[in-house]
KOLBA-736488 format. One record per atom (N, C-alpha, C, O): atom name; residue number from 1; z negated, y negated, x negated. Coordinates in steps of 0.1 Angstrom, whole numbers. Atoms other than C-alpha are relative to their C-alpha. Last residue first. Example, Ala and Ser with C-alpha at 12.3 -4.5 7.8 and 13.67 -1.06 7.14 Angstrom:
BEGIN
SITE N 2 0 11 9
SITE CA 2 -71 11 -137
SITE C 2 -8 -11 8
SITE O 2 -9 -22 3
SITE N 1 0 12 -9
SITE CA 1 -78 45 -123
SITE C 1 0 -12 -9
SITE O 1 -7 -12 -19
***
This chain:
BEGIN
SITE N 54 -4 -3 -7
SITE CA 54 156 71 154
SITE C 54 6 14 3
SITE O 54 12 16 13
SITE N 53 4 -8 -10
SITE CA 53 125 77 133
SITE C 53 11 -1 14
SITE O 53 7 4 24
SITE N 52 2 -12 6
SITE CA 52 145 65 103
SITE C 52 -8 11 9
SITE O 52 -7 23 8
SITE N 51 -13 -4 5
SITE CA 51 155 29 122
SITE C 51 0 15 -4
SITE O 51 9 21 2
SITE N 50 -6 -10 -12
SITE CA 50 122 29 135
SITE C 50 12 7 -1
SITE O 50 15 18 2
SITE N 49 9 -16 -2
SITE CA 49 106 35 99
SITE C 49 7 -3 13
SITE O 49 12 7 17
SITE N 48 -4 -15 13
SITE CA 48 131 5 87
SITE C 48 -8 14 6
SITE O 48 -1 24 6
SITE N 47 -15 -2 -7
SITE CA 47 121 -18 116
SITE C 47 8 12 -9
SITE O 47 16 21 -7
SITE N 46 3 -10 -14
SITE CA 46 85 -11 108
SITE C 46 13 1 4
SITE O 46 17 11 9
SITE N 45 1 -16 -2
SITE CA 45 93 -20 74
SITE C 45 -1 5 8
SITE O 45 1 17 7
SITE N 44 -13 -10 -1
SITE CA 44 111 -52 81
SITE C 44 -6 15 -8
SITE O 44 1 24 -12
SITE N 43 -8 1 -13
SITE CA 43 82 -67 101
SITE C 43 10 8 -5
SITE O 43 15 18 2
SITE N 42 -7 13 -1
SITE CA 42 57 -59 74
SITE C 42 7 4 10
SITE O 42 5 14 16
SITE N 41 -16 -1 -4
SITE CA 41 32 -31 78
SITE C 41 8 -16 -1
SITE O 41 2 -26 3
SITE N 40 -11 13 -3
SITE CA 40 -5 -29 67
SITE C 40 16 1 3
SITE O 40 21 11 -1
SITE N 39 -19 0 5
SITE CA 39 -22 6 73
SITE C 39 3 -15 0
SITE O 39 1 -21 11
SITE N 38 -10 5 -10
SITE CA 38 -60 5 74
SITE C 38 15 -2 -4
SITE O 38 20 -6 -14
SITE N 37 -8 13 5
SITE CA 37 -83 26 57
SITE C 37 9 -6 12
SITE O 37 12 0 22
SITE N 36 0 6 9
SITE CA 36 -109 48 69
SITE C 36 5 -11 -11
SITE O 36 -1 -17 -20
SITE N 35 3 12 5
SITE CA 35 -105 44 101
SITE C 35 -5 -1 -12
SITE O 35 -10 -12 -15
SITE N 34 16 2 3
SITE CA 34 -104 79 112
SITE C 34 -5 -8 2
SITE O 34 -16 -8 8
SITE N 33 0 -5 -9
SITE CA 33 -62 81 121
SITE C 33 -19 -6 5
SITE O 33 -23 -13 14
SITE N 32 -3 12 -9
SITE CA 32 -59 58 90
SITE C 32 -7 5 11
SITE O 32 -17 -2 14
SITE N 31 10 14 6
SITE CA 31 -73 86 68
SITE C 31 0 -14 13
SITE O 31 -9 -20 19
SITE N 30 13 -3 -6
SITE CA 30 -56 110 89
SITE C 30 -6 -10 -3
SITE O 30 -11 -19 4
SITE N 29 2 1 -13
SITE CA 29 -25 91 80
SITE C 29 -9 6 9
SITE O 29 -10 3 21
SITE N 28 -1 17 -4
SITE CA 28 -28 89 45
SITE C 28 -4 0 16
SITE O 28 -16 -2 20
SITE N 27 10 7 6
SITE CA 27 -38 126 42
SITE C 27 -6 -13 3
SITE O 27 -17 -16 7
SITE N 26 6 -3 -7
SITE CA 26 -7 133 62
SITE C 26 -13 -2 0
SITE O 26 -19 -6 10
SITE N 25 -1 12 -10
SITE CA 25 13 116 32
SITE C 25 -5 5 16
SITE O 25 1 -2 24
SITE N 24 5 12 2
SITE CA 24 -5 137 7
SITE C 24 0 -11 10
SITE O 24 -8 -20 13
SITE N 23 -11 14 5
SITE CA 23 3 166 24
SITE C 23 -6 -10 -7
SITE O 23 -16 -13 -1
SITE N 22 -2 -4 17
SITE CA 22 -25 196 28
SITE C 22 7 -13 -7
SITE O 22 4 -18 -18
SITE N 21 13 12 4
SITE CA 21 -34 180 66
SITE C 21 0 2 -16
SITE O 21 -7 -6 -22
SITE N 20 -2 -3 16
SITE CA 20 0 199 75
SITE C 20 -10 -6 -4
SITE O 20 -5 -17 -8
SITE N 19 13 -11 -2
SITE CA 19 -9 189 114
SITE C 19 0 8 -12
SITE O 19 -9 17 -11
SITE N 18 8 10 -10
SITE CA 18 13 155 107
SITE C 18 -15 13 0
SITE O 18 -26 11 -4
SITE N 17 15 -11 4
SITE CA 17 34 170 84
SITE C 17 -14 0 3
SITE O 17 -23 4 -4
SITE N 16 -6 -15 -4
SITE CA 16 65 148 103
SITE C 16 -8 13 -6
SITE O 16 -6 24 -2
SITE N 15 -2 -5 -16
SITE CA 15 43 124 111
SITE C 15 9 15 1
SITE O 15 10 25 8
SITE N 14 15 -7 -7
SITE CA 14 32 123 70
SITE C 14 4 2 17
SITE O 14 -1 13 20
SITE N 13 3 -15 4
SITE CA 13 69 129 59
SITE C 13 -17 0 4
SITE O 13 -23 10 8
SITE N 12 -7 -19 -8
SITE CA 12 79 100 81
SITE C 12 -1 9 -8
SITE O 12 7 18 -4
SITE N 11 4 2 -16
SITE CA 11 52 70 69
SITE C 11 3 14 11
SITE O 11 -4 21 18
SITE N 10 11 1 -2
SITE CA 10 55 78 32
SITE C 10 -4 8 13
SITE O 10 -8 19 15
SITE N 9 -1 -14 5
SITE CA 9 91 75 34
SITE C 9 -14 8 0
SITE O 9 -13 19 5
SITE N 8 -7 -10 -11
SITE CA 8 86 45 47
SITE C 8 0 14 3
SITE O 8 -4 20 13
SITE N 7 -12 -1 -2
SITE CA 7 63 34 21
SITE C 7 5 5 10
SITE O 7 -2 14 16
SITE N 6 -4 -13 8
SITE CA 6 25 27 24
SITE C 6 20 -2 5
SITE O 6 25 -7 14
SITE N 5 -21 1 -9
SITE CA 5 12 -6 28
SITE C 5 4 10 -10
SITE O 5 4 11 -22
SITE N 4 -10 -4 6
SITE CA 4 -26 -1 23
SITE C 4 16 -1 6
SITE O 4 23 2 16
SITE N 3 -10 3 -11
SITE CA 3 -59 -18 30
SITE C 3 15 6 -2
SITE O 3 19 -2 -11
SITE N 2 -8 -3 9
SITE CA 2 -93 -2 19
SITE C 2 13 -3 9
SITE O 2 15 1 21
SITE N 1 -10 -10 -4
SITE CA 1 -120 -14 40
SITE C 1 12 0 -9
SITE O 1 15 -12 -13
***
């Protein structure tokens, strides 16, 4: 399985183009959604993407 740590930024333009399935970074996140690949995350990127989804 393909494993990927995608950027923040990444993270919030795919949720926020979430039903935009055109996006690259929506792409990503179907893919995930599927299982085709898997997201990795460190500790301080998730705190970074909440920080950015507050």
């Amino acid at each position: 399985m393909i494993r990927v740590v995608a950027d923040t930024n990444v993270l919030a333009s795919g949720l926020a183009a979430y039903h935009a399935e055109a996006s690259p970074a929506a792409l990503i996140l179907n893919a995930w959604r599927y299982g085709s690949l898997e997201l990795v995350a460190s500790a301080p990127l998730t705190a970074e993407l909440r920080r950015t989804l507050a």
